[in-house]
MARLUM-912151 format. One record per residue (C-alpha): x, y, z; residue number from 0; chain. Coordinates in nm, 4 decimals. Each point is the difference from the previous one (the first is absolute). Layout:
N
[rec [X Y Z] NUM "A"];
...
//
This chain:
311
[rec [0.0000 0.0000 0.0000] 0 "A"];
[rec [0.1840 0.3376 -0.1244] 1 "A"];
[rec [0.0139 0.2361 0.2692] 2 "A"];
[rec [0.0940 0.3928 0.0013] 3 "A"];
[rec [0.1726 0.1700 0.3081] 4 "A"];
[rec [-0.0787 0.3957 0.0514] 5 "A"];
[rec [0.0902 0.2408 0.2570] 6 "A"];
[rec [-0.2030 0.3278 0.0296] 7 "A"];
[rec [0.2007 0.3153 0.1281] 8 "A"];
[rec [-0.2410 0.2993 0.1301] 9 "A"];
[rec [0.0835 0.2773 0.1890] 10 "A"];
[rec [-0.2661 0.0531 0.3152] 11 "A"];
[rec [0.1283 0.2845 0.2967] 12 "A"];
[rec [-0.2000 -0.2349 0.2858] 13 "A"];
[rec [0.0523 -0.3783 -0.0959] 14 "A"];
[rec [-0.1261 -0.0826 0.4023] 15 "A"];
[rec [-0.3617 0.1233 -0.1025] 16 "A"];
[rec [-0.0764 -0.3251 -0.1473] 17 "A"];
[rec [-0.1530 -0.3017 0.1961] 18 "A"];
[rec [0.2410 -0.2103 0.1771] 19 "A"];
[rec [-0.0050 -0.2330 -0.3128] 20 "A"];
[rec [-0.0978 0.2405 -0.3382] 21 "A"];
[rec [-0.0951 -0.3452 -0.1982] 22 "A"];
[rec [-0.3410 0.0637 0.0137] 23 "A"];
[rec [-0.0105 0.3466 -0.0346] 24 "A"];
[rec [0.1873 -0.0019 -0.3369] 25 "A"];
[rec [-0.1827 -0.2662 -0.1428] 26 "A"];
[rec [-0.3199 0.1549 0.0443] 27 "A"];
[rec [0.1332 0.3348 -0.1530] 28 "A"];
[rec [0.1460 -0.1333 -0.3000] 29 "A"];
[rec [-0.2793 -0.1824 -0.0423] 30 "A"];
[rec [-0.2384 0.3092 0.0150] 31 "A"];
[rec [0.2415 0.1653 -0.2454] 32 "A"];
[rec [0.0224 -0.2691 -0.2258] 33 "A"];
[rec [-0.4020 0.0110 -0.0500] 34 "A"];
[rec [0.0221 0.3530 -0.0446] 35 "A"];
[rec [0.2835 0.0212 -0.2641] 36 "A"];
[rec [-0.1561 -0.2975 -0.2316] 37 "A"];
[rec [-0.3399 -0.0573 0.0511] 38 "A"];
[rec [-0.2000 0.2096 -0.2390] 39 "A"];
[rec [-0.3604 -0.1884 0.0186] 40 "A"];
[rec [-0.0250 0.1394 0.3718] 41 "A"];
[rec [-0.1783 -0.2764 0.1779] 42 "A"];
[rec [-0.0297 -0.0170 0.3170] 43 "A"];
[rec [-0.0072 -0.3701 -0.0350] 44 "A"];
[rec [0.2452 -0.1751 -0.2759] 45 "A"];
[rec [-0.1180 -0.3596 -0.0587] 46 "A"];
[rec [-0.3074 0.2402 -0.1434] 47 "A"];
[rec [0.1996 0.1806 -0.2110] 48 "A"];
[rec [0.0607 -0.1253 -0.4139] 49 "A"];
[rec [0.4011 0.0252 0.0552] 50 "A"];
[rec [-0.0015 -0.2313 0.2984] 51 "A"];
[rec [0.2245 -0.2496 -0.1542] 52 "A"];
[rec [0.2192 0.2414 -0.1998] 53 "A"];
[rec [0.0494 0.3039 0.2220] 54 "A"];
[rec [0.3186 0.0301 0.2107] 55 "A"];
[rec [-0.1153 0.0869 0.2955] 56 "A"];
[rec [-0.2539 -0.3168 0.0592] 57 "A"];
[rec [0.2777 -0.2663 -0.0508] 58 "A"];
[rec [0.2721 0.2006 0.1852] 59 "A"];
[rec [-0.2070 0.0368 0.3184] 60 "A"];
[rec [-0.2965 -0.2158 -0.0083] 61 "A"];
[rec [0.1731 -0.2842 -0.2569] 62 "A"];
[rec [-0.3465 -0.1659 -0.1231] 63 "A"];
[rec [0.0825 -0.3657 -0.1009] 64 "A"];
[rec [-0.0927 0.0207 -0.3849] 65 "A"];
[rec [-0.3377 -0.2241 -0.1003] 66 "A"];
[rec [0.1993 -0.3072 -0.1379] 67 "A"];
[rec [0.2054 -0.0690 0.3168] 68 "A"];
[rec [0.0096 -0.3376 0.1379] 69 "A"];
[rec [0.1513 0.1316 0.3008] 70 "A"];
[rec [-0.1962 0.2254 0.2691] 71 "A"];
[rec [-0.3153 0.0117 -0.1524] 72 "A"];
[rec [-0.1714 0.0386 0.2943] 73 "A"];
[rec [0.2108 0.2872 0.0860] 74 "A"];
[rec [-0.0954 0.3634 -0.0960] 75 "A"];
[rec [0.3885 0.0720 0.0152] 76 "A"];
[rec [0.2987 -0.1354 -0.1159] 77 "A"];
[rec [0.3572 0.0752 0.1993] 78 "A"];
[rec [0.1286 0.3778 -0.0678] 79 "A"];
[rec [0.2849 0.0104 -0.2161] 80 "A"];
[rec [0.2363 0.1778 0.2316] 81 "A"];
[rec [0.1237 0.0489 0.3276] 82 "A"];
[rec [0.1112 0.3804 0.1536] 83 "A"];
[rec [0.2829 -0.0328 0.2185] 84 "A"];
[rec [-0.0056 0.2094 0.3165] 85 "A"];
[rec [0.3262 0.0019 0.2179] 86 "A"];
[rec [-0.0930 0.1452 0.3096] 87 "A"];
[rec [0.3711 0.1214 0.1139] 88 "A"];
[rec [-0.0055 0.3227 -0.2242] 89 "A"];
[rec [0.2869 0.2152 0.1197] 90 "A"];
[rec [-0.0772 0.3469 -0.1522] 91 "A"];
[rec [-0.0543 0.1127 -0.3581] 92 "A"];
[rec [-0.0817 -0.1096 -0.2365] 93 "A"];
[rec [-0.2381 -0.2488 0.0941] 94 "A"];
[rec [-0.0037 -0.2962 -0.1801] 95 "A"];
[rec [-0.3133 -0.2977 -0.1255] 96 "A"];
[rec [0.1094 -0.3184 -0.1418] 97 "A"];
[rec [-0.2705 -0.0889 -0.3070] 98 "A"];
[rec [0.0155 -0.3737 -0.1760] 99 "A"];
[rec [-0.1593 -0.0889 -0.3335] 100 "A"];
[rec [-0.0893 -0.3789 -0.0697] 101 "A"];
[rec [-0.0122 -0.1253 -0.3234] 102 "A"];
[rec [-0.1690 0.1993 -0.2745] 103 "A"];
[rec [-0.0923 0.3036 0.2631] 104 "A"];
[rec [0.3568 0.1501 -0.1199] 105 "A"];
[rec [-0.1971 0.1146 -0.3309] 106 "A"];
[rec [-0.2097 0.2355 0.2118] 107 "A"];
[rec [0.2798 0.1560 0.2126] 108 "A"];
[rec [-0.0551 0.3537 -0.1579] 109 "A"];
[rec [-0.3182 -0.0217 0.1858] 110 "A"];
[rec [0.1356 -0.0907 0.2858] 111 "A"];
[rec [0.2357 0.2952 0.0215] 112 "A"];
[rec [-0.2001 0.2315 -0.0462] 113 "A"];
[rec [-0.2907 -0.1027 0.2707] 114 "A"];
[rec [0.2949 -0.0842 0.2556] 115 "A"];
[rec [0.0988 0.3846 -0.0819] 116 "A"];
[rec [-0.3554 0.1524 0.0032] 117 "A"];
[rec [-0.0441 -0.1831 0.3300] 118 "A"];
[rec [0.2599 0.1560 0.1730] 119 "A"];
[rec [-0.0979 0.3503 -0.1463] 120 "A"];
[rec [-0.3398 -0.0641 0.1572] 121 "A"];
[rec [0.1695 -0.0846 0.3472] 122 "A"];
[rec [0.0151 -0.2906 0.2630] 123 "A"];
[rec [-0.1270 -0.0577 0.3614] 124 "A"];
[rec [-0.2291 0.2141 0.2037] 125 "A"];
[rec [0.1860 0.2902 -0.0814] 126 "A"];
[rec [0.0241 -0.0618 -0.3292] 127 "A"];
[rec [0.4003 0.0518 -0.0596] 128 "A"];
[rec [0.0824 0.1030 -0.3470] 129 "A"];
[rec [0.2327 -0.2544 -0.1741] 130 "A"];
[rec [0.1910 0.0911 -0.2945] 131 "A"];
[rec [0.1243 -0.2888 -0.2630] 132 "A"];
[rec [0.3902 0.1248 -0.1090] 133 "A"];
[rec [0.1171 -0.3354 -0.1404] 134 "A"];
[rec [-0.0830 -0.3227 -0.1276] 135 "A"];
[rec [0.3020 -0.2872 0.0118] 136 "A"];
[rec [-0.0464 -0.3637 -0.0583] 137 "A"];
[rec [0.2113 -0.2752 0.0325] 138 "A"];
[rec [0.1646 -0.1048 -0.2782] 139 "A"];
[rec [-0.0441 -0.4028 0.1046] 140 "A"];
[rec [-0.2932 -0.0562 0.3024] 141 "A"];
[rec [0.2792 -0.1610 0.1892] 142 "A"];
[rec [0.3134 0.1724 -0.0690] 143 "A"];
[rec [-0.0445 0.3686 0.1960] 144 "A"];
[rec [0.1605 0.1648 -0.3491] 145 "A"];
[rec [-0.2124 0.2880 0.0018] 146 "A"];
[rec [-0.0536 0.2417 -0.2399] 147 "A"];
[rec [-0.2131 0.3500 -0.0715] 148 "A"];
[rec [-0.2532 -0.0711 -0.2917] 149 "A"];
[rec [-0.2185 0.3563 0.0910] 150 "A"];
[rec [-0.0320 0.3599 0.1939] 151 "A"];
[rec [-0.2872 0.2399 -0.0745] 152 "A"];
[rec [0.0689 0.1218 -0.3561] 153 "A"];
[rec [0.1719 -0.2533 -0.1184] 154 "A"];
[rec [-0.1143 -0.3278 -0.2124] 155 "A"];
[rec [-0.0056 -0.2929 0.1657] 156 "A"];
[rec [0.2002 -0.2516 -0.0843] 157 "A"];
[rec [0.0063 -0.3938 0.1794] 158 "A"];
[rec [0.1254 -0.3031 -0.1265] 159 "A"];
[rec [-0.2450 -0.3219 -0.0127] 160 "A"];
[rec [-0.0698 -0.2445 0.3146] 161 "A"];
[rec [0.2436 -0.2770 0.0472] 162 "A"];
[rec [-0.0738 -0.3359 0.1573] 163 "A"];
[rec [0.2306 -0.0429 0.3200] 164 "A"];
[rec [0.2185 -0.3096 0.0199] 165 "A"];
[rec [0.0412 -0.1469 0.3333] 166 "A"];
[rec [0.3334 -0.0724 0.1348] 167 "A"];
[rec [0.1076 -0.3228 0.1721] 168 "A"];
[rec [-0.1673 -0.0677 0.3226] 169 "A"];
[rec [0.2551 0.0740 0.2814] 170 "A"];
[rec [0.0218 -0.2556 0.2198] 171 "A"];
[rec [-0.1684 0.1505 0.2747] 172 "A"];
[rec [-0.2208 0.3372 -0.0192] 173 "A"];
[rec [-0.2484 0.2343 0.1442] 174 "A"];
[rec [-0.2986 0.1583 -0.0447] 175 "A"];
[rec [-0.0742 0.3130 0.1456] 176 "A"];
[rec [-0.3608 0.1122 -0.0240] 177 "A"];
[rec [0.0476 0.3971 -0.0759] 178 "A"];
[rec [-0.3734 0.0631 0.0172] 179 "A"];
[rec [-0.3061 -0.1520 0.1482] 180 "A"];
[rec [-0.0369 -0.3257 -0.1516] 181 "A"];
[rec [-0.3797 -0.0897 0.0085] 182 "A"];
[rec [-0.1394 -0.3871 -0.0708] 183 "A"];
[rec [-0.2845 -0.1860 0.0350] 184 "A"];
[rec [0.0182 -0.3777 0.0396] 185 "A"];
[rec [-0.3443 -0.1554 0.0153] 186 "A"];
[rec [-0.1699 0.3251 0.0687] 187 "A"];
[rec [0.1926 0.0763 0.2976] 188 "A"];
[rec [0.2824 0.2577 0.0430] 189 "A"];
[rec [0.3567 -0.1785 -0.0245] 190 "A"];
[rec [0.1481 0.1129 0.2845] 191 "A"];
[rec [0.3652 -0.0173 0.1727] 192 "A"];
[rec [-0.0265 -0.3399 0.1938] 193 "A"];
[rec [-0.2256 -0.1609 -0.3269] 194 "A"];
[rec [0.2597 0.1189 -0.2975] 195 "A"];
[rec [0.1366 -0.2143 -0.1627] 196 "A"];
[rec [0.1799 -0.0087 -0.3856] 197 "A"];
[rec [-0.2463 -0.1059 -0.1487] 198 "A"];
[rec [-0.1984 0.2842 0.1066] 199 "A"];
[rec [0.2170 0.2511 -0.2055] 200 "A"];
[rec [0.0604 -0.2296 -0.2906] 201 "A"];
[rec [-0.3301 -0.0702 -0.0462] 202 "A"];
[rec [-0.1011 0.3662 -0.0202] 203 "A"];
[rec [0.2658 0.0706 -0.2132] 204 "A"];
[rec [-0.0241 -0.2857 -0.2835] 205 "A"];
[rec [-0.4102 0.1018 -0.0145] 206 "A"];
[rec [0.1430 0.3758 -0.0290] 207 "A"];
[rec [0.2662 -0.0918 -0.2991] 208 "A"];
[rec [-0.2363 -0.2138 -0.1747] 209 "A"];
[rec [-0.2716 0.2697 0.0044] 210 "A"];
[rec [0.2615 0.2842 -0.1076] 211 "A"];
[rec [0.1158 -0.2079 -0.2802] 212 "A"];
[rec [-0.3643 -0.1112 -0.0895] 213 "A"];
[rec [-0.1077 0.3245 -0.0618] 214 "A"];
[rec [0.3163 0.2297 -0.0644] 215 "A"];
[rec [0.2364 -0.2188 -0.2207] 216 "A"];
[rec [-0.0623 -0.2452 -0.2865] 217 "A"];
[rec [0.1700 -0.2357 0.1476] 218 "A"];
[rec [-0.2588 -0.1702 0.2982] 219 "A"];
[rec [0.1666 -0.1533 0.2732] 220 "A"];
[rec [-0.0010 -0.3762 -0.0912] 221 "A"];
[rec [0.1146 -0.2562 0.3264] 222 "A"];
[rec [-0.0837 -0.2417 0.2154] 223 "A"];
[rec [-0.2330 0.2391 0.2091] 224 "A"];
[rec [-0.1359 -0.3241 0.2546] 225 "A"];
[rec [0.3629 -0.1273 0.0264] 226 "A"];
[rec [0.1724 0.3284 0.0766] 227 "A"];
[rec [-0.2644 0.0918 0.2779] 228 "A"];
[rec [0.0149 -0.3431 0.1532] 229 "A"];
[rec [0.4093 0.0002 0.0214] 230 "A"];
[rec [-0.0197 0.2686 0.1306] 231 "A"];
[rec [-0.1376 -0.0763 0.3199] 232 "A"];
[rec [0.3252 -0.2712 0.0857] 233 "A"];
[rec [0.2311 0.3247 -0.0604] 234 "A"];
[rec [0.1152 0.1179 0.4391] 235 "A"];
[rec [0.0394 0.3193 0.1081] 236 "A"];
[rec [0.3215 0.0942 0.2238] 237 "A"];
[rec [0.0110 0.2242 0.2455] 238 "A"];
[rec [-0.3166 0.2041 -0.0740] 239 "A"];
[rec [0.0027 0.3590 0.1745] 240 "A"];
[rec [-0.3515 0.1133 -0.0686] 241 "A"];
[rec [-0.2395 0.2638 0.1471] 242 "A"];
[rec [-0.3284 0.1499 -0.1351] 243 "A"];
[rec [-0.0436 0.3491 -0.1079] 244 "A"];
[rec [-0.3606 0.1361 0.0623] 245 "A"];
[rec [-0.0939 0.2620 -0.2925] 246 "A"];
[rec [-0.3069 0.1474 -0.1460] 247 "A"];
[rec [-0.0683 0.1912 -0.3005] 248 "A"];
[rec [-0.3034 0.2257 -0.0946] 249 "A"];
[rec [-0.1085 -0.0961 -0.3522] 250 "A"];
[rec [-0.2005 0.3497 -0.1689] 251 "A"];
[rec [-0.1579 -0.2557 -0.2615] 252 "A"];
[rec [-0.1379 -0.2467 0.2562] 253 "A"];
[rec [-0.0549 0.2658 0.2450] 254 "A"];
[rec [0.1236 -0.2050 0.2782] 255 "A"];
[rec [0.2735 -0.1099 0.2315] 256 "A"];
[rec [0.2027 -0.2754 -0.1343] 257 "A"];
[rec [0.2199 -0.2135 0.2435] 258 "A"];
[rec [0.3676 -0.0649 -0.2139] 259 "A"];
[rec [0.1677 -0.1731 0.3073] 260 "A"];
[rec [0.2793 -0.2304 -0.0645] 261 "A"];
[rec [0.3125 -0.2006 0.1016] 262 "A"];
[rec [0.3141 0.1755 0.0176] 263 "A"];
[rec [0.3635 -0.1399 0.1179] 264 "A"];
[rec [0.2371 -0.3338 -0.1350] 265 "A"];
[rec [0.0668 -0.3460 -0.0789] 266 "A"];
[rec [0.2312 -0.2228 -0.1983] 267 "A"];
[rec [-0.0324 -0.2628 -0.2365] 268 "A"];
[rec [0.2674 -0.2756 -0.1042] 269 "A"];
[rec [0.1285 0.0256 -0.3607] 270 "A"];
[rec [-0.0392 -0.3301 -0.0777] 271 "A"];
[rec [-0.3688 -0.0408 0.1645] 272 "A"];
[rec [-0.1943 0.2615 -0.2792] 273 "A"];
[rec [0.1541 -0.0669 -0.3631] 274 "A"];
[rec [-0.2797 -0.0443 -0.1713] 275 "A"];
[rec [-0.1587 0.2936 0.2146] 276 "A"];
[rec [0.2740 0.2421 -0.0756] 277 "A"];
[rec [-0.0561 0.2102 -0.2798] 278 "A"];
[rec [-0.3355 0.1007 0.1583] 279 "A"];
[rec [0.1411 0.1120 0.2972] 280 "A"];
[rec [0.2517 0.2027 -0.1727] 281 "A"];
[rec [-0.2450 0.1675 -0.2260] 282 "A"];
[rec [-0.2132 0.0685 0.2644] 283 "A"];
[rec [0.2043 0.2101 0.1115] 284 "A"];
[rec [-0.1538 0.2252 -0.2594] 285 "A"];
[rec [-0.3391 -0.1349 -0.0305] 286 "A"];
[rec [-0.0200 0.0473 0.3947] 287 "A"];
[rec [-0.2855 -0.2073 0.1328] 288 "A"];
[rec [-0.2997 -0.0287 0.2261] 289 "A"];
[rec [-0.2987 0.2833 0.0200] 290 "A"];
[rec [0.1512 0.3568 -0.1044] 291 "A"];
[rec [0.2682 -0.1259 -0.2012] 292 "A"];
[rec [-0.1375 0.2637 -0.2649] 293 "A"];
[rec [0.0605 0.2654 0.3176] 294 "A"];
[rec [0.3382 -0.1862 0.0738] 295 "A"];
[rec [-0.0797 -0.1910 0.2648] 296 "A"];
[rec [0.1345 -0.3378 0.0163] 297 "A"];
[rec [0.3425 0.0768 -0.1253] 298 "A"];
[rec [0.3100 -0.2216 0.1196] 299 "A"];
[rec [0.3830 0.0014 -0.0793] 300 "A"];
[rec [0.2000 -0.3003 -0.0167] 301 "A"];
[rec [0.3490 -0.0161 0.1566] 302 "A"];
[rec [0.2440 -0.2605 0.0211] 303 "A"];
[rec [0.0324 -0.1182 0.3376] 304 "A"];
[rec [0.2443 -0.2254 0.2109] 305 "A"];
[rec [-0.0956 -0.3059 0.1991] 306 "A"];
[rec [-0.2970 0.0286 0.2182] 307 "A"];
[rec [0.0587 -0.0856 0.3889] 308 "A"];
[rec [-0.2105 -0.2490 0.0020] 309 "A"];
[rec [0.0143 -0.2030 -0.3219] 310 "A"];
//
């Protein structure tokens, strides 16, 4: 699944006006400004509208699984084809917002830039801080960090194409460290700390990754989907340092309180225990998974790690 890397520069003189985590808050702006800067049928409503399944804005931010899917069609939504990236240890100006394009969503990043840009005009948080868009970068490979400037205000913009990431080899012992909540459900029920398990994250991520390539790539996802999920569940955790992070978001569009909880902390996994699971788990960490992931919630990093204590 090709993937692009961006990183959104703005200029803001109060970054500590936004909520403690901004996810939410820029999502629903650039979503406002998206429907403003395409949508020209002015619904209130767009499944009603004639350019449902052509207009930008619909399959950015509501992603309608088109009529001859044989996957979801019970769903009103497909998975979002990107992910904003917030990193909450901003140190002064400018402030910066991570943005990833799946798949064929690259072809629409004009759009993209300019909603991002009108969003900050409009302004953030209660007090509605200004942001200002300077630059545009993205990384020349997902995976490498090579970044480089493809746009400022005036000037054309100018990216290179996704590229599909190609996972090292596993190290022989690793962790995961949950950067933001990580929310799952198994059976209905919240996974929490003393109930996680691998297979929790694995599952959510393969069902993710299909779903993303379903509907964003022409190339679907093809494995053993039963197989995977059931491995999965032999596959120990070592040394798991977890906690849970209460967190609720108000959602305009539902006019409600939303509860976005999640795990936060460590583990490790052995090398030689998740082959077959491993280039999932390192392309999640761009996919992110769990509720949110679209906000950046359930993002993780991967590190090499030595021997646990207690093997």
């Amino acid at each position: 699944m090709p993937l692009a890397v961006f990183d959104c520069s703005f200029l803001c003189d109060d970054t500590q006006a936004l909520p403690g985590y901004a996810g939410s808050a820029w999502r629903g702006a650039f979503g406002r400004a998206l429907k403003r800067a395409v949508c020209v049928a002015r619904h209130a409503e767009c499944p009603t509208c004639l350019l449902y399944r052509t207009c930008v804005y619909p399959y950015v931010f509501e992603t309608p699984p088109p009529p001859e899917a044989r996957k979801m069609r019970r769903y009103t939504a497909a998975p979002h084809p990107f992910v904003l990236r917030i990193d909450s240890r901003q140190d002064g100006a400018p402030y910066r917002l991570g943005l990833i394009l799946f798949g064929r969503a690259d072809r629409h990043l004009p759009y993209f830039v300019h909603a991002l840009a009108e969003a900050g005009k409009t302004g953030l948080g209660r007090q509605r801080r200004a942001f200002e868009l300077i630059e545009v970068r993205q990384a020349q490979r997902p995976d490498a960090g090579d970044w480089r400037s493809i746009y400022a205000p005036g000037q054309p913009l100018n990216p290179v194409a996704g590229s599909v990431i190609e996972p090292p080899d596993p190290p022989e012992w690793l962790e995961i460290h949950l950067e933001t909540p990580l929310r799952l459900r198994r059976e209905e029920h919240l996974v929490t700390p003393a109930r996680f398990g691998f297979a929790d994250l694995f599952g959510a991520l393969l069902r993710r990754i299909s779903m993303l390539s379903y509907f964003h790539t022409e190339t679907p996802l093809e494995v053993d989907f039963a197989g995977l999920s059931e491995a999965s569940r032999e596959v120990p955790l070592y040394e798991p340092k977890l906690r849970w992070y209460d967190w609720t978001r108000y959602s305009s569009r539902q006019d409600t309180t939303l509860e976005m909880g999640g795990l936060f902390g460590r583990f490790r996994l052995r090398g030689r225990d998740i082959g077959p699971f491993w280039p999932y788990l390192w392309l999640g960490q761009w996919t992110h998974a769990g509720k949110g992931a679209t906000l950046g919630l359930g993002r993780y990093r991967i590190h090499p790690a030595s021997l646990p204590d207690t093997p």
